[in-house]
C-alpha positions in Angstrom: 82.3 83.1 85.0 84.6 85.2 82.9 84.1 89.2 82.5 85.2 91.3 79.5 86.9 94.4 79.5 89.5 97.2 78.8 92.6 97.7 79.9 95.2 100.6 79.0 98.9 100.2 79.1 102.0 102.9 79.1 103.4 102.5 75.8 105.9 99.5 77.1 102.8 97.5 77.8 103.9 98.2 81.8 100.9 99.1 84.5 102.2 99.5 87.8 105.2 98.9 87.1 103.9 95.4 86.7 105.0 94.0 82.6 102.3 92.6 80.7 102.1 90.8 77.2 99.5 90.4 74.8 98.0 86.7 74.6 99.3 85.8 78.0 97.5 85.1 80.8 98.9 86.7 84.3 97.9 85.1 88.1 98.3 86.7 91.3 98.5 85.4 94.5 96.3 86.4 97.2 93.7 88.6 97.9 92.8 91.1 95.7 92.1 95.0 96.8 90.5 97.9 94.6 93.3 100.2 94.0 95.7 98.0 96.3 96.5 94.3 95.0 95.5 92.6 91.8 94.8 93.9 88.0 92.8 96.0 87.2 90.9 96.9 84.3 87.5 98.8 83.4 84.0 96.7 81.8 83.4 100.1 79.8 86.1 101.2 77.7 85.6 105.0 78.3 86.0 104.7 82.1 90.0 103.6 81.2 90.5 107.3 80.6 89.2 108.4 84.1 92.5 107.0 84.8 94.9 107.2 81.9 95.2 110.0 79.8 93.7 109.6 76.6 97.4 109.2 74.7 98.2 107.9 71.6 101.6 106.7 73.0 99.8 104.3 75.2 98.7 100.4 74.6 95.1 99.8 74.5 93.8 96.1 74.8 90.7 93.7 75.5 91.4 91.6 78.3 89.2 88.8 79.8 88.9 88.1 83.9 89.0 84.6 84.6 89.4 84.7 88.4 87.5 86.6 91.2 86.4 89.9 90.4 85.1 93.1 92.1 84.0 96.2 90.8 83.7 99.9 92.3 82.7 103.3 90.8 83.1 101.7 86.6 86.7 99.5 87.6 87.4 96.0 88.2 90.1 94.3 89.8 91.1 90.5 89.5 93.5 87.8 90.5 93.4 86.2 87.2 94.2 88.1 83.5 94.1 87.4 80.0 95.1 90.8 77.6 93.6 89.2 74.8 94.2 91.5 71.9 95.5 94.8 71.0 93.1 97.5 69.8 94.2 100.4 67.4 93.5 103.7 68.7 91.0 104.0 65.9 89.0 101.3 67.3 89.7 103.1 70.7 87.7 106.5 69.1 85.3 104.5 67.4 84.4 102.6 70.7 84.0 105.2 72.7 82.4 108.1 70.4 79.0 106.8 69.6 77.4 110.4 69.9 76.6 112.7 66.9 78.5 116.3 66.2 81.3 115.8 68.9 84.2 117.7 69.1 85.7 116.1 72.1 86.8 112.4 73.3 84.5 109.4 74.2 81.2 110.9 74.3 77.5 109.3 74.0 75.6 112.3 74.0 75.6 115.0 71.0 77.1 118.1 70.4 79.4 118.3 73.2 83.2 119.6 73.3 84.2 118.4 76.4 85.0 114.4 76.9 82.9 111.5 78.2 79.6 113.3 77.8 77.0 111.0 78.0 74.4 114.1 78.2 74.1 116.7 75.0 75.2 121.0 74.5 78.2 120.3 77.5 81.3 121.9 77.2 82.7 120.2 80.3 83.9 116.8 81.2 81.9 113.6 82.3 78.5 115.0 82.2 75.6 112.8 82.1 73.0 116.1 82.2 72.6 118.6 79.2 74.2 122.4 78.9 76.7 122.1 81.6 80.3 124.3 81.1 81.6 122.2 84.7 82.4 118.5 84.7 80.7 115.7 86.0 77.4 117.0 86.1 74.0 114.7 86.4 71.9 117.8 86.5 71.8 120.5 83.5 72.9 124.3 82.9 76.3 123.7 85.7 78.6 125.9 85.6 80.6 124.4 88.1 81.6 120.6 89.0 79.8 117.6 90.2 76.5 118.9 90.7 73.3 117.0 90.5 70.8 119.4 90.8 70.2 122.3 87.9 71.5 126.0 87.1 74.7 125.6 90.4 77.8 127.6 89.6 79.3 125.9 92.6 80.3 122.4 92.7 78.8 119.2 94.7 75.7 120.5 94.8 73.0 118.4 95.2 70.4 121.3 95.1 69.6 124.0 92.6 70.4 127.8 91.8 73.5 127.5 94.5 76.9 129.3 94.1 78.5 127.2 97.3 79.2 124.3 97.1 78.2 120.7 99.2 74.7 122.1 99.3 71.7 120.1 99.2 68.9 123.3 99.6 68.9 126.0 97.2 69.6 129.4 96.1 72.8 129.1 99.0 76.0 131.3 98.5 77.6 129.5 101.2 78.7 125.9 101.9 77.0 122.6 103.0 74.0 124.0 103.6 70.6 121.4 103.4 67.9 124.7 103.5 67.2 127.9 101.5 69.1 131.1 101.1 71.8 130.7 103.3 75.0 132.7 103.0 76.9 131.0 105.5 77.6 127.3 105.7 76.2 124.0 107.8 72.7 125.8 107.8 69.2 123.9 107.9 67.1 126.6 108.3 66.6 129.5 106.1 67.9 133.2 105.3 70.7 132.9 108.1 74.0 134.4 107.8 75.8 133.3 110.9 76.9 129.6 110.8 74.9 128.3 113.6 75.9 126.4 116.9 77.9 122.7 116.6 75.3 120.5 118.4 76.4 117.5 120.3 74.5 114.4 122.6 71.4 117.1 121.8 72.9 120.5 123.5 75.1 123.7 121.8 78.3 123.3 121.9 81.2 126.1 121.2 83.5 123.7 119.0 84.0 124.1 115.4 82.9 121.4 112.5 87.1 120.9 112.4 87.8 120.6 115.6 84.9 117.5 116.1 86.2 116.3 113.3 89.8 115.8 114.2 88.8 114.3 117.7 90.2 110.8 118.5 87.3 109.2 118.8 85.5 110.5 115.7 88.4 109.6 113.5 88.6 106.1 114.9 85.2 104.8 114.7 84.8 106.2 111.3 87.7 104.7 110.1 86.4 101.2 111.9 82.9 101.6 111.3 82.2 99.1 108.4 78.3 97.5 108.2 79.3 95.4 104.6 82.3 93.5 103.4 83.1 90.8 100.4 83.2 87.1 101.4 85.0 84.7 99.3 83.4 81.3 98.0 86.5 79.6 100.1 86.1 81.5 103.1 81.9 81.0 103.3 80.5 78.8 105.7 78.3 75.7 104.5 75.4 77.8 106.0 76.6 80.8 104.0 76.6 78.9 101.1 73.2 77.6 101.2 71.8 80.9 101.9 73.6 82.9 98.9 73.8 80.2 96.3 74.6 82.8 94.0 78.4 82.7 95.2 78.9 79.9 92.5 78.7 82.6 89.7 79.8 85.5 91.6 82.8 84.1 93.9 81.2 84.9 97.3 79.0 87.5 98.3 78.4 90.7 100.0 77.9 90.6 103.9 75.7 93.1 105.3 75.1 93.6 108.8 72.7 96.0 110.5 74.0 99.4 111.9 74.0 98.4 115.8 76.0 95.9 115.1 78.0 97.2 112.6 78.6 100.0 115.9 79.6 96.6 118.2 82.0 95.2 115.8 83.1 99.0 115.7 83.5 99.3 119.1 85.0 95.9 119.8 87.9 96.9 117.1 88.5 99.9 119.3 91.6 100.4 121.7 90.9 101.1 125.4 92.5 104.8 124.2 90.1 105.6 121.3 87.2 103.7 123.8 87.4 106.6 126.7 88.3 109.3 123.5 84.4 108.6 123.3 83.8 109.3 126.4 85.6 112.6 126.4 83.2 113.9 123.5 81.5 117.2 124.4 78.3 116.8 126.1 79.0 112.9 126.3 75.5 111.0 127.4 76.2 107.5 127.7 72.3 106.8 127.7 72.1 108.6 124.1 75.3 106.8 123.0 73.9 103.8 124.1 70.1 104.5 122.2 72.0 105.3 118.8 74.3 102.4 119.2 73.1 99.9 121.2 76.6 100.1 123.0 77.1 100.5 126.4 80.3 102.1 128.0 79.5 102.2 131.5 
């Protein structure tokens, strides 16, 4: 099944470095990867600006997918391309302003100034709540950036009234916080000011949030940990294919496997280094290791 879209061009009709031509039809060979290998191109033709800048200079055009296709976050990527036609950048403004009384670029909702409102009153960028000066807002009154909850001059927030940032309580100055009133950062309780102890394998520990973080072990099964991943038609089992039929329109299917196993795949990817890194955690317990996991290290 084929799948519409947008694609924008530098004004030499180059992406990537990668030379393109309208009415022609481009292949490649392989696997694709979001952001790594194939072309890419968005299903909405206002999310091509969250990567292009919206230039006059530059080559606009609908394009058609005709191979495998997967999409992340409002972009697509396939192995197979047609740039079917050319738009002019007045059908570019007319496509993407469909909003009433906006000043700024690609908008849905009303009376904004910034761009790629789909919310009303914001003078920021890629808000989809109402009366936010930030960008990328769900929530409403933001002052500051990528906040879902309401009235946050910080950014991230996920909570209200917060000046911090990361938090998902409210009323915090400080950072990361999931309760109430907090002026330092990390806190789940209420009106503290002193960030509170690091705990690990259930017991306080002295380290720092940085310093777990940059341990061997933590960085290696994070980067290894993986509970989902895209299966092609070709590469599915006959069992596979009877269970997820759907493959036939969507070109394979998502496999999703449950977190203890997703943690033995994890560990099994693991080098006999980043394997006793684990065991060199703070407070290791292999027993509660072993309960969250289902992996045993003994």
């Amino acid at each position: 099944m084929s799948v519409r879209g947008y694609k924008v061009f530098k004004p030499d009709w180059t992406c990537r470095d990668f030379q393109y031509e309208v009415g022609k039809t481009f292949k490649h060979e392989g696997n694709i990867e979001m952001c790594g290998a194939g072309f890419h191109f968005c299903r909405k033709l206002a999310d091509c600006f969250d990567y292009y800048e919206f230039n006059s200079n530059n080559k606009v055009a609908e394009v058609e997918a005709i191979g495998n296709v997967e999409t992340r976050d409002g972009k697509s990527v396939t192995d197979e391309i047609v740039i079917c036609k050319e738009l002019s950048w007045h059908e570019v403004l007319d496509l993407c302003n469909t909003g009433d009384c906006n000043t700024g670029n690609r908008n849905t909702g009303d009376r904004n100034t910034g761009d790629r409102n789909t919310g009303d009153w914001n003078t920021g960028n890629r808000n989809t709540g109402y009366c936010n000066t930030g960008d990328c807002n769900t929530g409403n009154w933001n002052t500051g950036n990528w906040n879902t909850g309401d009235w946050n001059t910080g950014d991230r927030n996920t909570g209200y009234c917060n000046t911090g940032n990361c938090n998902t309580g409210y009323w915090n100055t400080g950072n990361r916080n999931t309760g109430d009133w907090n002026t330092t950062n990390f806190s789940t309780g209420f009106f503290n000011s002193i960030e509170q102890p690091l705990y690990i394998f259930n017991n306080p520990t002295d380290m720092s949030r940085d310093d777990f973080n940059n341990l061997l072990a933590v960085r290696a099964m994070r980067w290894k940990y993986e509970n989902n991943w895209w299966i092609y038609s070709g590469n599915m089992t006959d069992e596979e294919k009877a269970n997820h039929p759907e493959h036939e329109t969507t070109g394979g299917y998502l496999k999703t496997v449950d977190f203890k196993t997703a943690c033995s795949l994890m560990w099994d990817n693991m080098t006999e280094e980043e394997k006793a890194s684990v065991k060199d955690i703070p407070n290791f317990d292999a027993k509660i290791f072993e309960e969250i996991t289902g992996i045993r290290v003994d």
